[in-house]
Backbone as numpy.savetxt, mean C-alpha at the origin, in Angstrom:
# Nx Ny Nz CAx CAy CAz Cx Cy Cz
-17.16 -0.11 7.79 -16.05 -0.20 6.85 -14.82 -0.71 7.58
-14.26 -1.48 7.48 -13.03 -1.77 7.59 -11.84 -2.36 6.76
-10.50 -2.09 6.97 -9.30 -2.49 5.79 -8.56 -3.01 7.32
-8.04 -3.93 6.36 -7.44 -4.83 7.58 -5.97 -5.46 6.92
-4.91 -5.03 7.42 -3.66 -5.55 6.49 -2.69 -6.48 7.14
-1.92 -7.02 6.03 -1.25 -8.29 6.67 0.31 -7.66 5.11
1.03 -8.61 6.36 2.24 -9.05 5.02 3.50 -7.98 5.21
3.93 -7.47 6.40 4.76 -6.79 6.37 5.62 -7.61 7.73
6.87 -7.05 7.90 7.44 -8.01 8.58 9.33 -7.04 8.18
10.00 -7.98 8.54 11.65 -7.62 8.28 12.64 -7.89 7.08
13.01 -7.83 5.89 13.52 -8.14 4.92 14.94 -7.61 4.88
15.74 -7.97 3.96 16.91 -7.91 3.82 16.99 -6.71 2.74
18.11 -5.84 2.27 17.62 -5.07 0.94 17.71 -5.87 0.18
17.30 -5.86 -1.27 17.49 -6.71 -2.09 16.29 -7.21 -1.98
15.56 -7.61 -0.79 14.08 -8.10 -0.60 12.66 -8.10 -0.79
11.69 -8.93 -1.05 10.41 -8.94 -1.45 9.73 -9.06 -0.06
8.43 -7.95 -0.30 7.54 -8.48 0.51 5.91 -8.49 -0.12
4.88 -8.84 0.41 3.97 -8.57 -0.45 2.77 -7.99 0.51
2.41 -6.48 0.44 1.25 -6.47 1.46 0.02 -6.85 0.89
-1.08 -7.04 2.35 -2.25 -6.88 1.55 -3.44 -6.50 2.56
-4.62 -6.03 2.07 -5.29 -5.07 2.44 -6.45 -5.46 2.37
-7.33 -6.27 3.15 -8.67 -7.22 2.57 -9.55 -5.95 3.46
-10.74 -5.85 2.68 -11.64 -4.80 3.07 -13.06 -5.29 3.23
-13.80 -4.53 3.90 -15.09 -5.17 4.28 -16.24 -4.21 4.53
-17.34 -3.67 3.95 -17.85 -2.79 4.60 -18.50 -1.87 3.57
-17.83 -1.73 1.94 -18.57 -1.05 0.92 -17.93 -1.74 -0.38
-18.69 -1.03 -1.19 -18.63 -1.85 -2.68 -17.07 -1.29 -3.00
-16.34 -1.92 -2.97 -14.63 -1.85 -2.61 -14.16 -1.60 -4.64
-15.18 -2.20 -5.49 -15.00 -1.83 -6.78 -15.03 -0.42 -7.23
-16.21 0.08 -6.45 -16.39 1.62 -7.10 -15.13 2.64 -6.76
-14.32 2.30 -5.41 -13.13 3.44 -5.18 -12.02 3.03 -5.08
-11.11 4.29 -5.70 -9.82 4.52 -5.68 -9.20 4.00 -4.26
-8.14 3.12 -4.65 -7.70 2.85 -3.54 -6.14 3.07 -3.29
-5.15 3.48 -2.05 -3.69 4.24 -1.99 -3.01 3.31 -1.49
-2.03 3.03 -1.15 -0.91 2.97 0.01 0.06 4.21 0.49
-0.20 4.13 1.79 0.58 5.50 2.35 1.98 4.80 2.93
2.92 5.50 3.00 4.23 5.02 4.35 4.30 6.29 5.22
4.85 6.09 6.51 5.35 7.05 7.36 6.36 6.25 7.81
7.84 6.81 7.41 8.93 6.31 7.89 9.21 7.07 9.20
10.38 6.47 9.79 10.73 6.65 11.41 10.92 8.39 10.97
10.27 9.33 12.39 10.56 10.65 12.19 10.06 11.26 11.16
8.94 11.20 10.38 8.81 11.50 9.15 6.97 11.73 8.95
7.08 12.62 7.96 5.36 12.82 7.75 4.90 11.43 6.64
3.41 11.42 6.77 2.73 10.59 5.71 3.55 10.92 4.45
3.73 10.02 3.80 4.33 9.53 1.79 3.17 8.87 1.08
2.86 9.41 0.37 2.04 8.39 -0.75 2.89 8.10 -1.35
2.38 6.65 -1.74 3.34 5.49 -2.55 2.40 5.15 -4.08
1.43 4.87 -3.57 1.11 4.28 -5.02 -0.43 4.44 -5.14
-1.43 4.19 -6.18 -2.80 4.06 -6.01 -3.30 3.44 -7.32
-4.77 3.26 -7.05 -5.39 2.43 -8.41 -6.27 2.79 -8.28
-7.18 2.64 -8.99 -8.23 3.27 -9.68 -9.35 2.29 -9.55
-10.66 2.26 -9.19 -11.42 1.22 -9.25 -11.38 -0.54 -9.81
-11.51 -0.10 -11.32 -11.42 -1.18 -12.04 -9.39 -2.46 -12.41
-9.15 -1.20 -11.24 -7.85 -1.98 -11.66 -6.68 -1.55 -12.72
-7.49 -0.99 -13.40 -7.55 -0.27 -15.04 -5.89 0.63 -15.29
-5.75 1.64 -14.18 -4.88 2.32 -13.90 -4.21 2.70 -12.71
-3.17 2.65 -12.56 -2.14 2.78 -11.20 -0.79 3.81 -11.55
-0.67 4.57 -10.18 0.19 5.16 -9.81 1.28 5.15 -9.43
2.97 5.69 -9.24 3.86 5.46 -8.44 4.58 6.48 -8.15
4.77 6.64 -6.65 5.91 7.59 -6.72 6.95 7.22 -7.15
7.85 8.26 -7.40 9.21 7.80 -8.05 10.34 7.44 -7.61
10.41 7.48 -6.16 10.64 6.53 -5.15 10.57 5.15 -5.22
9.62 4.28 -6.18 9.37 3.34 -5.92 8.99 3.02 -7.03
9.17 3.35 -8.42 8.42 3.11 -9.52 9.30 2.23 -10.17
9.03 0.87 -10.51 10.00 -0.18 -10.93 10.40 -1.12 -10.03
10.17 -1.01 -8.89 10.01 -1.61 -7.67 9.05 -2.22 -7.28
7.59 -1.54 -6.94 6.47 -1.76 -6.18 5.66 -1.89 -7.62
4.84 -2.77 -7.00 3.30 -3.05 -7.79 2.45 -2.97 -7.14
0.83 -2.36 -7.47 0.23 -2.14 -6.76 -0.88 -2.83 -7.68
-1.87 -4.21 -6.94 -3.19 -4.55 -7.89 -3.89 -4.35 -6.80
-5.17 -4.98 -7.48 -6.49 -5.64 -6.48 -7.47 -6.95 -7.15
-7.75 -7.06 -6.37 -8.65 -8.36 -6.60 -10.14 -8.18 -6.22
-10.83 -7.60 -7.26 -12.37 -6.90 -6.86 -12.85 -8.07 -6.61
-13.01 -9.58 -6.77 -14.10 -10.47 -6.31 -13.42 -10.91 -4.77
-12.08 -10.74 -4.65 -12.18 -10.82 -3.03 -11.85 -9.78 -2.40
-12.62 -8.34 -2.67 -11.94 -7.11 -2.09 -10.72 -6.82 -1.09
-10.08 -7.19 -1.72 -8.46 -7.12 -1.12 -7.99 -6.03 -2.47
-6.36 -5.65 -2.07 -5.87 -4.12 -2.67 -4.28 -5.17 -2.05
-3.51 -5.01 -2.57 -2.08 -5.49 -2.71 -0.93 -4.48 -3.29
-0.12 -5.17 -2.55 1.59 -4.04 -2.50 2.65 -5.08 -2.64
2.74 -5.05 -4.00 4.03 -6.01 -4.20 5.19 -5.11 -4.14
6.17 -5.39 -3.02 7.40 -4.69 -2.81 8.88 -5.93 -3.24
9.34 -5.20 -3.90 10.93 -5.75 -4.52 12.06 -4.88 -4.90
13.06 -5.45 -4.42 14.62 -4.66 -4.71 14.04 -4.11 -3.32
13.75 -4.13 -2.47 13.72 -3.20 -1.15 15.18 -2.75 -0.55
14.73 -1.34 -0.02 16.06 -0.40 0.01 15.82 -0.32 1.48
17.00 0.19 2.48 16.84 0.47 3.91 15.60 1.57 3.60
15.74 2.42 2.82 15.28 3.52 3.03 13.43 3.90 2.50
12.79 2.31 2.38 11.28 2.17 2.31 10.85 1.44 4.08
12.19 1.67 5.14 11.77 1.17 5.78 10.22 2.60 6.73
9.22 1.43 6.91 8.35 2.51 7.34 7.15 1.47 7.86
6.24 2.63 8.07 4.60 1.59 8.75 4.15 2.41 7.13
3.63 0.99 6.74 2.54 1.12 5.60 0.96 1.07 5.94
0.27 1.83 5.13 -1.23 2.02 5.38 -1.83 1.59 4.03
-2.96 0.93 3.70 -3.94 1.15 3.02 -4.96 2.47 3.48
-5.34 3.00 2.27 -6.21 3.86 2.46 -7.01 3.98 1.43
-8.74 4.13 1.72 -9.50 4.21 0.68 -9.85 5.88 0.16
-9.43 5.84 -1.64 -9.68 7.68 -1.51 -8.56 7.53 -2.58
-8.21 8.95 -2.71 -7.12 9.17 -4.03 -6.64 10.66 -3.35
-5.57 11.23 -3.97 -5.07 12.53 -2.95 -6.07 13.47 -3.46
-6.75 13.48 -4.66 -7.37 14.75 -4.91 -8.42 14.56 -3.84
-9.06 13.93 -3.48 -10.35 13.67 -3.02 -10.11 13.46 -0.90
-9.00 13.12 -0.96 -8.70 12.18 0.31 -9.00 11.07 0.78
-8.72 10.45 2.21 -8.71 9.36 2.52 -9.81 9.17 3.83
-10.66 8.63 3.42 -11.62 8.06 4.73 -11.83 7.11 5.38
-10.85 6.56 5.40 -10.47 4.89 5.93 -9.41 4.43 5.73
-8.93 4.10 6.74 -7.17 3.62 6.69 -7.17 2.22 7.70
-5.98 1.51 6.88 -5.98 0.46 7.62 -4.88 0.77 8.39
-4.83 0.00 9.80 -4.25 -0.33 10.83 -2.62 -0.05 10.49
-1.90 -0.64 9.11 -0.80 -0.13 9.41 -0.23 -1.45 9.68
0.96 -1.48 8.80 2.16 -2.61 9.05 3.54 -2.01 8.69
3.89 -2.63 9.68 5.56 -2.24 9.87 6.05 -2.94 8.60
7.31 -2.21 7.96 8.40 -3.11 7.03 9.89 -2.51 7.46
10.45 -3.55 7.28 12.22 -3.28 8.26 12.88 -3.57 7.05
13.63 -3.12 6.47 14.73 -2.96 5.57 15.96 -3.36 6.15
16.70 -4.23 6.20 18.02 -4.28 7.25 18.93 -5.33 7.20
20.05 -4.92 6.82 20.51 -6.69 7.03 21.42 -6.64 8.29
């Protein structure tokens, strides 16, 4: 199994970024999939999640009106559309496969996002 992410980097507030999370290793349709943050000094945050089919998604309220969260089941990738970015989403983002009731058994590597002007 592996999740492998790209798309994070330094933005301005006011700023877009878009992560993404290409996976390899199981039928990436059948599970729930998250994004976590851990900002500087700070425990794991869940941010957002979806549901197999795409069908239904989550947000914290932190971020709800802001972030979009899809996927693209024929190229198992999982995406984090971030906009209006605030200093204060600055953090290392994770993909993770799982939902909070159940947990997470695979996490990707983790990308930095910088909030800052």
């Amino acid at each position: 199994v592996q999740l492998v992410e790209s798309g994070g980097g330094l933005v301005q507030p006011g700023g877009s970024l878009r992560h993404s999370c290409a996976t390899a290793g199981f039928n990436f349709s059948y599970y729930e999939m998250t994004w976590v943050r851990q900002a500087p000094g700070k425990g794991l945050e869940w941010v957002s999640g979806i549901n197999g089919a795409g069908s239904r998604t989550s947000y914290d309220d932190s971020v709800k009106g802001r972030f979009t969260v899809s996927r693209d089941n024929a190229k198992n990738t999982l995406y984090l559309q971030m906009n209006s970015l605030k200093p204060e989403d600055t953090a290392v983002y994770y993909c993770a496969r799982g939902d909070s009731m159940d947990g997470y058994d695979y996490w990707g590597q983790g990308t930095q996002v910088t909030v800052s002007s």
